[in-house]
N, CA, C and O atoms as a GROMACS GRO file, in nm:
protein
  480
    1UNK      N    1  18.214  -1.764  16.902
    1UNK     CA    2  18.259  -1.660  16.812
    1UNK      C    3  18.180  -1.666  16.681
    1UNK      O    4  18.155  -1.558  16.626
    2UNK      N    5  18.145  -1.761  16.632
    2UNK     CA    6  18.068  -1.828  16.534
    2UNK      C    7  17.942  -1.741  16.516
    2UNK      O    8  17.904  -1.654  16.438
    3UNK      N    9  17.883  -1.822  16.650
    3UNK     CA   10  17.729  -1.787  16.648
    3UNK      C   11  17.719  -1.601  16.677
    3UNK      O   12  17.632  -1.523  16.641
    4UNK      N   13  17.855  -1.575  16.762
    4UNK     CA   14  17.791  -1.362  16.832
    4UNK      C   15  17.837  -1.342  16.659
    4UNK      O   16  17.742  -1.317  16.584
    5UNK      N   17  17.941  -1.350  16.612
    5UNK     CA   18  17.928  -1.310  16.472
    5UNK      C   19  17.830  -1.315  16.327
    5UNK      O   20  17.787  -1.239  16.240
    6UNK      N   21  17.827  -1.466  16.370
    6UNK     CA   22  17.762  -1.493  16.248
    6UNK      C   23  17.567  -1.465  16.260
    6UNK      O   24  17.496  -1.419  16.171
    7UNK      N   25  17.538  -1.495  16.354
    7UNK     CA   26  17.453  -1.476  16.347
    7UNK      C   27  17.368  -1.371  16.431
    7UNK      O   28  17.248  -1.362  16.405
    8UNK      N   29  17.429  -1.285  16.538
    8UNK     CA   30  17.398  -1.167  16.647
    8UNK      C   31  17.427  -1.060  16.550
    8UNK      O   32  17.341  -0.973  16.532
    9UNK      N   33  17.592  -1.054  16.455
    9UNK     CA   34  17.620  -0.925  16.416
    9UNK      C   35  17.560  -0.955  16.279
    9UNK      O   36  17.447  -0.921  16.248
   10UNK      N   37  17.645  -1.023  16.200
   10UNK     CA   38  17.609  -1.028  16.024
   10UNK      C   39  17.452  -1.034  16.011
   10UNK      O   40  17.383  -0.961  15.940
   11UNK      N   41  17.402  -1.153  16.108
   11UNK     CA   42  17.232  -1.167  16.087
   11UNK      C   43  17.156  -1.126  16.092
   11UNK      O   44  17.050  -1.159  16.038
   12UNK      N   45  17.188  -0.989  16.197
   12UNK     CA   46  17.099  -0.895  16.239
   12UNK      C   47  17.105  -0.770  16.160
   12UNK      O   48  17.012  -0.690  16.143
   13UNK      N   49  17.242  -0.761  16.109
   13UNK     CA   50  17.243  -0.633  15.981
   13UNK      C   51  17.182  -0.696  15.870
   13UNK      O   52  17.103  -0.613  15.825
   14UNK      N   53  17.178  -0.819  15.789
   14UNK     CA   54  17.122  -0.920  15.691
   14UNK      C   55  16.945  -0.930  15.720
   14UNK      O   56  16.873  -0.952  15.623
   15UNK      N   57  16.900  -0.918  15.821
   15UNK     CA   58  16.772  -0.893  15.861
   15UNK      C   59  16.665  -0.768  15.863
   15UNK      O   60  16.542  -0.769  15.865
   16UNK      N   61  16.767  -0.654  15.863
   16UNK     CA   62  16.745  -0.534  15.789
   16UNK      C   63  16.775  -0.515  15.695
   16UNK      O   64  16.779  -0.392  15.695
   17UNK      N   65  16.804  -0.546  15.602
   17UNK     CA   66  16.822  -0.533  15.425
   17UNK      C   67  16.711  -0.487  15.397
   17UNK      O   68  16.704  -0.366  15.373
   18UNK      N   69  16.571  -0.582  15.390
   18UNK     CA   70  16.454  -0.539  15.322
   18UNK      C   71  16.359  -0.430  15.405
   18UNK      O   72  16.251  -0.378  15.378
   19UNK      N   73  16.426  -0.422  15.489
   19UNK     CA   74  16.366  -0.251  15.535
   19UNK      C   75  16.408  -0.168  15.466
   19UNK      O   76  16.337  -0.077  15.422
   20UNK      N   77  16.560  -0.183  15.437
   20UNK     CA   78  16.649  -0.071  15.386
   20UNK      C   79  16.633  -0.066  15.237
   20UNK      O   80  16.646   0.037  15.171
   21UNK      N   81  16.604  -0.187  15.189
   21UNK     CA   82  16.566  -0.168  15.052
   21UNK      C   83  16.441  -0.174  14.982
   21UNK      O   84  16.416  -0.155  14.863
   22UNK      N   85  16.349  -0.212  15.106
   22UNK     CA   86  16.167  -0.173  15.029
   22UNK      C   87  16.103  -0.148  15.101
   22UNK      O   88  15.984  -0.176  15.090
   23UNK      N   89  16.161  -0.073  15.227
   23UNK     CA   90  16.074  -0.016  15.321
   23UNK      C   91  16.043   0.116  15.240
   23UNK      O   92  16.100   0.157  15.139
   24UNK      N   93  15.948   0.169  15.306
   24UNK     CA   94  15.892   0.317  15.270
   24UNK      C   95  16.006   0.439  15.326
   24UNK      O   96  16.071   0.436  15.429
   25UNK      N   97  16.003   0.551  15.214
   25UNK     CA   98  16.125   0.647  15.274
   25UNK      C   99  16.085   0.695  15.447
   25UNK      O  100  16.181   0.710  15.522
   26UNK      N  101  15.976   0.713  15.490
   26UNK     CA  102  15.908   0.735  15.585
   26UNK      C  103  15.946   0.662  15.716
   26UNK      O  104  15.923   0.720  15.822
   27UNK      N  105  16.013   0.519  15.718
   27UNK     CA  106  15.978   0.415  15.766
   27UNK      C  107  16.156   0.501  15.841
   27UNK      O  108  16.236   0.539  15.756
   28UNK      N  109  16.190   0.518  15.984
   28UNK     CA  110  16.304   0.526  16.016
   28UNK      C  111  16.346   0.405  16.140
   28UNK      O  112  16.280   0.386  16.242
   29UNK      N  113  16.461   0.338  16.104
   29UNK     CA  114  16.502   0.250  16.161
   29UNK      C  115  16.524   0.278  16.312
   29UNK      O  116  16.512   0.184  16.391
   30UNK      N  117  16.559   0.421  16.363
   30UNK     CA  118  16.578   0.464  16.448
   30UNK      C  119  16.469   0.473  16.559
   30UNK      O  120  16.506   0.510  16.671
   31UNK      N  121  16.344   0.444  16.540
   31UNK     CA  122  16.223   0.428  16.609
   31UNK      C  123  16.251   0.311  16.642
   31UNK      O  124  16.200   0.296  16.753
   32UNK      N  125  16.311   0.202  16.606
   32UNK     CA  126  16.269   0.019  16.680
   32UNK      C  127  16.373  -0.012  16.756
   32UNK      O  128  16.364  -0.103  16.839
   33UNK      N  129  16.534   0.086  16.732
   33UNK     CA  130  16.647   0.030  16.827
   33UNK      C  131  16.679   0.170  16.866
   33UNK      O  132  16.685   0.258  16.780
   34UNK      N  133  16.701   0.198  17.008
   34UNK     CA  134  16.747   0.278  17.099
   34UNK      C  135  16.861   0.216  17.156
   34UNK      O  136  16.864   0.096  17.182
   35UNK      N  137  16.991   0.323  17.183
   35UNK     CA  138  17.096   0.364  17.255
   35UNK      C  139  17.073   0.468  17.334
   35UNK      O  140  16.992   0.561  17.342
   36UNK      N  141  17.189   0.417  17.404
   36UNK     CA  142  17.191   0.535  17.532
   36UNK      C  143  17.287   0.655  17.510
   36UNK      O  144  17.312   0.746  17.589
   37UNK      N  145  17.355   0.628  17.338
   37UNK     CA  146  17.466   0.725  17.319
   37UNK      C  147  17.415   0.809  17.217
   37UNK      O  148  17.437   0.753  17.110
   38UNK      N  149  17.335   0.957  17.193
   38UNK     CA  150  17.275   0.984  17.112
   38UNK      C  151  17.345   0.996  16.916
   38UNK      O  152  17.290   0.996  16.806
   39UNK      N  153  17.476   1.004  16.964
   39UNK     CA  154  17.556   0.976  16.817
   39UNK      C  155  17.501   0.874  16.756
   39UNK      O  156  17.450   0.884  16.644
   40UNK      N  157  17.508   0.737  16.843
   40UNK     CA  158  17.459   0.625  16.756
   40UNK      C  159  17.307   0.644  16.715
   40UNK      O  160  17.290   0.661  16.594
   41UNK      N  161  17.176   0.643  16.806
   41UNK     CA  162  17.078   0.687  16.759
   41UNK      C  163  17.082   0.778  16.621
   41UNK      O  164  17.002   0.783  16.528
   42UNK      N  165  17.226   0.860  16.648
   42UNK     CA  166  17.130   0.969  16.502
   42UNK      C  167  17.191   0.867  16.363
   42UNK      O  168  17.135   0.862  16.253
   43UNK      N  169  17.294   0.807  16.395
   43UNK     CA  170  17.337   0.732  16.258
   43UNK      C  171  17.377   0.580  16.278
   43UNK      O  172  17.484   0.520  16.275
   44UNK      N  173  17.257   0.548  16.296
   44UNK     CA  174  17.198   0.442  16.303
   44UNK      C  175  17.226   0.356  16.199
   44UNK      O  176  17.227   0.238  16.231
   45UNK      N  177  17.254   0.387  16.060
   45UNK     CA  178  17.265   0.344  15.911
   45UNK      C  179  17.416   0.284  15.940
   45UNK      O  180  17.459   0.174  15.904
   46UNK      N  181  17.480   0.377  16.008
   46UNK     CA  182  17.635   0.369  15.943
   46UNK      C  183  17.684   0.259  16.100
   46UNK      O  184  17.777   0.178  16.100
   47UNK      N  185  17.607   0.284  16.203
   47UNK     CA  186  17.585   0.194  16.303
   47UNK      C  187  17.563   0.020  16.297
   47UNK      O  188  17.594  -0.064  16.382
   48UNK      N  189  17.484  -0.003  16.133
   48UNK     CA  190  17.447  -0.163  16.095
   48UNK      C  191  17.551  -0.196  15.999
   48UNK      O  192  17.568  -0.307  15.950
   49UNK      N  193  17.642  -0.056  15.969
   49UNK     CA  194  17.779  -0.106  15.852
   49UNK      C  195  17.838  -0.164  15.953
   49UNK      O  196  17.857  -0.285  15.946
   50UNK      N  197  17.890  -0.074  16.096
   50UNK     CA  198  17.997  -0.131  16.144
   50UNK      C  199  17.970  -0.258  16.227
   50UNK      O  200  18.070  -0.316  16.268
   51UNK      N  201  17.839  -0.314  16.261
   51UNK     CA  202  17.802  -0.428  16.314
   51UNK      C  203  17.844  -0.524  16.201
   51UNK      O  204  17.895  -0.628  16.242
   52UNK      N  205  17.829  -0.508  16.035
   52UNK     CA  206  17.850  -0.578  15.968
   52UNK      C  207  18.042  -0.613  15.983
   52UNK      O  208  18.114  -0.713  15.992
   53UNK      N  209  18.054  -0.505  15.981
   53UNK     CA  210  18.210  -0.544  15.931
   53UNK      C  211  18.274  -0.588  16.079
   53UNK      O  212  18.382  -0.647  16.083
   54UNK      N  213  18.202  -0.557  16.197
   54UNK     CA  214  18.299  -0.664  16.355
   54UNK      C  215  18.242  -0.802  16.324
   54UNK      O  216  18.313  -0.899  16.348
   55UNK      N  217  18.101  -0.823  16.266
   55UNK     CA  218  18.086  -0.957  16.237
   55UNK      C  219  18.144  -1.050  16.115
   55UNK      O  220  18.122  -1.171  16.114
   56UNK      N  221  18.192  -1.010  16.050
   56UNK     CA  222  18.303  -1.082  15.991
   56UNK      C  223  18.440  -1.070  16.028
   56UNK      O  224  18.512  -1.169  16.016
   57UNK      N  225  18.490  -0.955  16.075
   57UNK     CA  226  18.646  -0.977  16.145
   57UNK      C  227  18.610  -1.083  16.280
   57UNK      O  228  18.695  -1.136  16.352
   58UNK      N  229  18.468  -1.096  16.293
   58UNK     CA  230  18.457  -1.206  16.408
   58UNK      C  231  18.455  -1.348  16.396
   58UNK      O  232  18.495  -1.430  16.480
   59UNK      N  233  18.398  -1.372  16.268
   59UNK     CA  234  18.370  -1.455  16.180
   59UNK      C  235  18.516  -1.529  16.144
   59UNK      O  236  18.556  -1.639  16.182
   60UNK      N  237  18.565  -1.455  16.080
   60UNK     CA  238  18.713  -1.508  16.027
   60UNK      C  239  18.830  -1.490  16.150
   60UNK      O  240  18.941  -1.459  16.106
   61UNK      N  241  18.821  -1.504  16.287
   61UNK     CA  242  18.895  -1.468  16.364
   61UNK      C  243  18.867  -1.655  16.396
   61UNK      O  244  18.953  -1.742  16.383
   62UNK      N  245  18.748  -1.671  16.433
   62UNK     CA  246  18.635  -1.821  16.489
   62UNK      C  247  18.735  -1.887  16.372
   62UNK      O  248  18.834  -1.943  16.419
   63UNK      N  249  18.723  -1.889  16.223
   63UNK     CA  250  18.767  -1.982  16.153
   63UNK      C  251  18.931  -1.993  16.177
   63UNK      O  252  18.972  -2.103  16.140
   64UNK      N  253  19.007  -1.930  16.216
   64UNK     CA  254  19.156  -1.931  16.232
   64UNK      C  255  19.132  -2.002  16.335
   64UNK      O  256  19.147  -2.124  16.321
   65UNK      N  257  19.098  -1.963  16.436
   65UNK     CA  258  19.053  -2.065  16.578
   65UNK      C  259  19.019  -2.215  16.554
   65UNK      O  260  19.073  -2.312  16.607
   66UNK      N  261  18.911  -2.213  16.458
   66UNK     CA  262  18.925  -2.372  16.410
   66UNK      C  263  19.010  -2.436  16.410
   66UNK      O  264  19.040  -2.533  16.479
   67UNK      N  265  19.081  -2.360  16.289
   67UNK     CA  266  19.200  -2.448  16.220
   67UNK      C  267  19.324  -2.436  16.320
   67UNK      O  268  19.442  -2.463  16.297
   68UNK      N  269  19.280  -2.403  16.406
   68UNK     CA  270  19.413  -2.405  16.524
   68UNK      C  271  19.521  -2.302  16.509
   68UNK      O  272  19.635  -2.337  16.540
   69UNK      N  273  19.502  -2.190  16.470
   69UNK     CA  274  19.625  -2.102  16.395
   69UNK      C  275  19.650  -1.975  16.499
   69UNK      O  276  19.554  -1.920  16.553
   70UNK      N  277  19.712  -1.957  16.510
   70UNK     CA  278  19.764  -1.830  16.623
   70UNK      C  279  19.738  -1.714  16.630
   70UNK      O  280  19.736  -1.646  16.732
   71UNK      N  281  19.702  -1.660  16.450
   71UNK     CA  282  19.626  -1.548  16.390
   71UNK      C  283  19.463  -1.486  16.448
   71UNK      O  284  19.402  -1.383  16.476
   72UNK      N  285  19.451  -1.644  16.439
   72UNK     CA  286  19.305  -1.676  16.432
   72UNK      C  287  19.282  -1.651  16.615
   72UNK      O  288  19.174  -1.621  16.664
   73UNK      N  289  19.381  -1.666  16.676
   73UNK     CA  290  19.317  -1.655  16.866
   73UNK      C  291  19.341  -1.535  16.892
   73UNK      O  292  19.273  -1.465  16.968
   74UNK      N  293  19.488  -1.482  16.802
   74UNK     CA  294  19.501  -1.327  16.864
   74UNK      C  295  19.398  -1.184  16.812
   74UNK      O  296  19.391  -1.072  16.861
   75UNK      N  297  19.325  -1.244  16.694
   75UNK     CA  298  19.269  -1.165  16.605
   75UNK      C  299  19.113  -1.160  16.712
   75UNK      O  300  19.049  -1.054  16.712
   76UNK      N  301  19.070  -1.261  16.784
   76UNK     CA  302  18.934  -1.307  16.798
   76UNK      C  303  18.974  -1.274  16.973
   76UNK      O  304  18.877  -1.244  17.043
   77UNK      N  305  19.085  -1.278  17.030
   77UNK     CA  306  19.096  -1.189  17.159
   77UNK      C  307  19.106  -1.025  17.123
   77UNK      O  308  19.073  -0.943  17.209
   78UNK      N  309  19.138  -0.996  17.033
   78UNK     CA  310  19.118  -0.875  16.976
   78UNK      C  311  18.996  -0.825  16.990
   78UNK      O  312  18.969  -0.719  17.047
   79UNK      N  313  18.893  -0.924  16.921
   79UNK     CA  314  18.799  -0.820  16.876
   79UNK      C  315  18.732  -0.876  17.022
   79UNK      O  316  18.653  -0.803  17.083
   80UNK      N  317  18.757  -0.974  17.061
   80UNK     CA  318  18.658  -0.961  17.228
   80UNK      C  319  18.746  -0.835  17.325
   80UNK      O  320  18.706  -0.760  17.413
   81UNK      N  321  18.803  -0.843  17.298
   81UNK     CA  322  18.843  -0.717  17.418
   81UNK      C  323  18.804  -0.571  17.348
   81UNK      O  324  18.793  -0.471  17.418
   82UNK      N  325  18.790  -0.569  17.242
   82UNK     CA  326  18.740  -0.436  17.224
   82UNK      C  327  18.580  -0.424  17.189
   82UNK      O  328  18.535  -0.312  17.169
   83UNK      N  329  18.500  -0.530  17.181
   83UNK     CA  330  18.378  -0.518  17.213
   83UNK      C  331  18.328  -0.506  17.350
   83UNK      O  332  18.214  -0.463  17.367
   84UNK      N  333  18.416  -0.545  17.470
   84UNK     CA  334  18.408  -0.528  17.621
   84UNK      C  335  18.416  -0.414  17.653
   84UNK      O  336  18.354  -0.369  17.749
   85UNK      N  337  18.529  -0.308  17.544
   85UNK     CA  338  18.533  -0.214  17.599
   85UNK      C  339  18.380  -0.153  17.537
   85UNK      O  340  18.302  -0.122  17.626
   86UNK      N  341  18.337  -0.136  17.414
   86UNK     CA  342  18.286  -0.051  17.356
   86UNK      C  343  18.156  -0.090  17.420
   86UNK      O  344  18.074   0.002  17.431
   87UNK      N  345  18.113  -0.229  17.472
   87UNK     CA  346  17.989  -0.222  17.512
   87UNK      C  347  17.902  -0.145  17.571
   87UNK      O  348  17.796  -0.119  17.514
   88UNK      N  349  17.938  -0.086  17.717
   88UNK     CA  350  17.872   0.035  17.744
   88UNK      C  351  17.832   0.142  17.652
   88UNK      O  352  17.760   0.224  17.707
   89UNK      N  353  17.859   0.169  17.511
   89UNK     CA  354  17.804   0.257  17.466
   89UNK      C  355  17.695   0.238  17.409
   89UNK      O  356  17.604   0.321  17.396
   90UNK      N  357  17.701   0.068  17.351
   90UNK     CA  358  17.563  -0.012  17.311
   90UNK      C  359  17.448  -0.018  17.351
   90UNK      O  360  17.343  -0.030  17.287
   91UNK      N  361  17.475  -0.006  17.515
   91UNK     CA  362  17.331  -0.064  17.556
   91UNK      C  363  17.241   0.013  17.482
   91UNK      O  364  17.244   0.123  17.426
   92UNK      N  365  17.124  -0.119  17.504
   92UNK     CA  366  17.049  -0.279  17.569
   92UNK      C  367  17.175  -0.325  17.523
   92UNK      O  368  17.271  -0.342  17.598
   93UNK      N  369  17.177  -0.349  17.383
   93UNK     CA  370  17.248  -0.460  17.296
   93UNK      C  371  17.357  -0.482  17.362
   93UNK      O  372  17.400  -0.596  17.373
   94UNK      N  373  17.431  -0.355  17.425
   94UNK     CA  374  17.578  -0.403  17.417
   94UNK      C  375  17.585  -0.572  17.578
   94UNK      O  376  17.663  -0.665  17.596
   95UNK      N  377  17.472  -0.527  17.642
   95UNK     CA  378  17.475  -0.688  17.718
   95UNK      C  379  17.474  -0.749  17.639
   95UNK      O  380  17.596  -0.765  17.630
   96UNK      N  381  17.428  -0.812  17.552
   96UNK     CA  382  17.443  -0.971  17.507
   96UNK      C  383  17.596  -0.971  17.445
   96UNK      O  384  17.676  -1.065  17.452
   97UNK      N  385  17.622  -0.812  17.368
   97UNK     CA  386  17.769  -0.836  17.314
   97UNK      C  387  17.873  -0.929  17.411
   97UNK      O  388  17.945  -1.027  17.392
   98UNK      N  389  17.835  -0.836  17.533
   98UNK     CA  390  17.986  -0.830  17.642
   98UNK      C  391  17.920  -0.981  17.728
   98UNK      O  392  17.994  -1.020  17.818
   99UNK      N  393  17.841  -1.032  17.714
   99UNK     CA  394  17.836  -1.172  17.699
   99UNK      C  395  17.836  -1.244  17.679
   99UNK      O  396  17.861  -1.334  17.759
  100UNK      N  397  17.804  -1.267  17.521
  100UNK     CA  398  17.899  -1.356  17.431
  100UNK      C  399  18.051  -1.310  17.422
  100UNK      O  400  18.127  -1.406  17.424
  101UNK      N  401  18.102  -1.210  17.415
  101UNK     CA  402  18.266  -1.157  17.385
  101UNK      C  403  18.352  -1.197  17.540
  101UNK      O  404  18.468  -1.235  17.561
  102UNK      N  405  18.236  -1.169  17.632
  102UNK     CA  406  18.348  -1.201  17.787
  102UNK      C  407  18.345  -1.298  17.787
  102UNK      O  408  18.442  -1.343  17.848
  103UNK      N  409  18.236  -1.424  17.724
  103UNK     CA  410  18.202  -1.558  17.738
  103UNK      C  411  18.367  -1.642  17.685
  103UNK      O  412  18.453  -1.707  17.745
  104UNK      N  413  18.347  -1.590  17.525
  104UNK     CA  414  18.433  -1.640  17.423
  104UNK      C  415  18.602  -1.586  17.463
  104UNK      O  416  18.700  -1.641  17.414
  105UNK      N  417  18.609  -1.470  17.560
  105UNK     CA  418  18.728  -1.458  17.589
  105UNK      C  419  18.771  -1.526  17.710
  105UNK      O  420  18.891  -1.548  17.701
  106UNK      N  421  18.727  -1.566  17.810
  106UNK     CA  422  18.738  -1.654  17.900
  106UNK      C  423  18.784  -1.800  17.848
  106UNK      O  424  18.886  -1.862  17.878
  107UNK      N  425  18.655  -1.845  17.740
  107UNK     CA  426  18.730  -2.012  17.702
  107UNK      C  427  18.855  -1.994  17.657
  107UNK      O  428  18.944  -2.056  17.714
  108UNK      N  429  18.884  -1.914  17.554
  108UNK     CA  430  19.031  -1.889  17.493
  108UNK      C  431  19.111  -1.885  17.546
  108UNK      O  432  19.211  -1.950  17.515
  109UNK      N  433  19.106  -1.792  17.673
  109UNK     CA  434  19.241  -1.777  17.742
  109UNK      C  435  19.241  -1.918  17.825
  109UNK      O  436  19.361  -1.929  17.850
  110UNK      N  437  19.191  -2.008  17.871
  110UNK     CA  438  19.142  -2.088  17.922
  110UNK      C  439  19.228  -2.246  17.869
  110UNK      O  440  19.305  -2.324  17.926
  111UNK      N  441  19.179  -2.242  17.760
  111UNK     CA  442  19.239  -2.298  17.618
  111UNK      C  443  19.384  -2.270  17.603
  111UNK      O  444  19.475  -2.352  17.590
  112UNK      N  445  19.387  -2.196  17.606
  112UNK     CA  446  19.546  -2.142  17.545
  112UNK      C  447  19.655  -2.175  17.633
  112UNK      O  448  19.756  -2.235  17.596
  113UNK      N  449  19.626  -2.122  17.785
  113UNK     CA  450  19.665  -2.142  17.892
  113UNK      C  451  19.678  -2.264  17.974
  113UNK      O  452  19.770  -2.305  18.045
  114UNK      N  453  19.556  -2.314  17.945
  114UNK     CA  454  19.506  -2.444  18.032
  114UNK      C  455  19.569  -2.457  18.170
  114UNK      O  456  19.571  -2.341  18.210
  115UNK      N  457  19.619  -2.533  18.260
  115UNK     CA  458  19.644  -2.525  18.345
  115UNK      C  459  19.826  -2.502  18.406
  115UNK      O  460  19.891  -2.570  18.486
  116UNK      N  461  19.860  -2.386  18.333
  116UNK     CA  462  20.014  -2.304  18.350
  116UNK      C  463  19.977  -2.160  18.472
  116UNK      O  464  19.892  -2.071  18.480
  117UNK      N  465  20.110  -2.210  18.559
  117UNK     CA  466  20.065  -2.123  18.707
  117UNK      C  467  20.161  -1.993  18.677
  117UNK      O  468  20.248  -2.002  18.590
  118UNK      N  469  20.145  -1.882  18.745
  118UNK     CA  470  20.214  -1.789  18.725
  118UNK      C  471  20.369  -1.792  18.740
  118UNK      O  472  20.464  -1.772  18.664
  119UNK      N  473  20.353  -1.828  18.872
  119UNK     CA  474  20.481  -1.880  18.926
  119UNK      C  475  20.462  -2.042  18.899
  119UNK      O  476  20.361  -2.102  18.865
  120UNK      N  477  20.657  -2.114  18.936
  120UNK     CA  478  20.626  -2.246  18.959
  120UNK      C  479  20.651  -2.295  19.070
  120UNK      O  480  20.625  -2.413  19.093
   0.00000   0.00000   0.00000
């Protein structure tokens, strides 16, 4: 949760900054990353806000998880189940999402559950 947040979502919007702030007006971000959903292609800008802001509700979901807190597992199964869903609209990207997010939702429930049968 750590690393798809901290460093897939926040790092990769943090890695475009200095395009966005000393690239040439000319220079459109929309030429180097393609979707298959043409909405996102056209707003692409408002596309690296909301990568920013799932990577910190991802971010601070991982740290509740640390600290062992209940907030922190339901907040971070949250945002993995709704990056599973939204992935298909991502692609390329949205594979690695729904691979780190199916990855990180598997250990959790895994964790949480450990070995409790449906029935007894």
């Amino acid at each position: 949760m750590i690393f798809h947040g901290g460093i897939m979502e926040i790092g990769g919007c943090l890695a475009l900054l200095p395009v966005l702030v000393f690239g040439k007006p000319e220079v459109d971000i929309g030429n180097y990353f393609t979707f298959i959903v043409p909405f996102f292609q056209e707003n692409i800008y408002l596309l690296i806000l909301l990568g920013l802001i799932y990577g910190v509700i991802r971010v601070i979901g991982a740290i509740g998880l640390l600290k062992n807190k209940l907030w922190g597992f339901v907040l971070s199964v949250i945002n993995c189940i709704v990056t599973l869903i939204l992935m298909p609209f991502m692609l390329p990207a949205g594979i690695w999402d729904g691979l780190f997010a199916g990855s990180a939702l598997i250990l959790m429930l895994v964790q949480y559950f450990g070995n409790k049968k449906i029935t007894e």
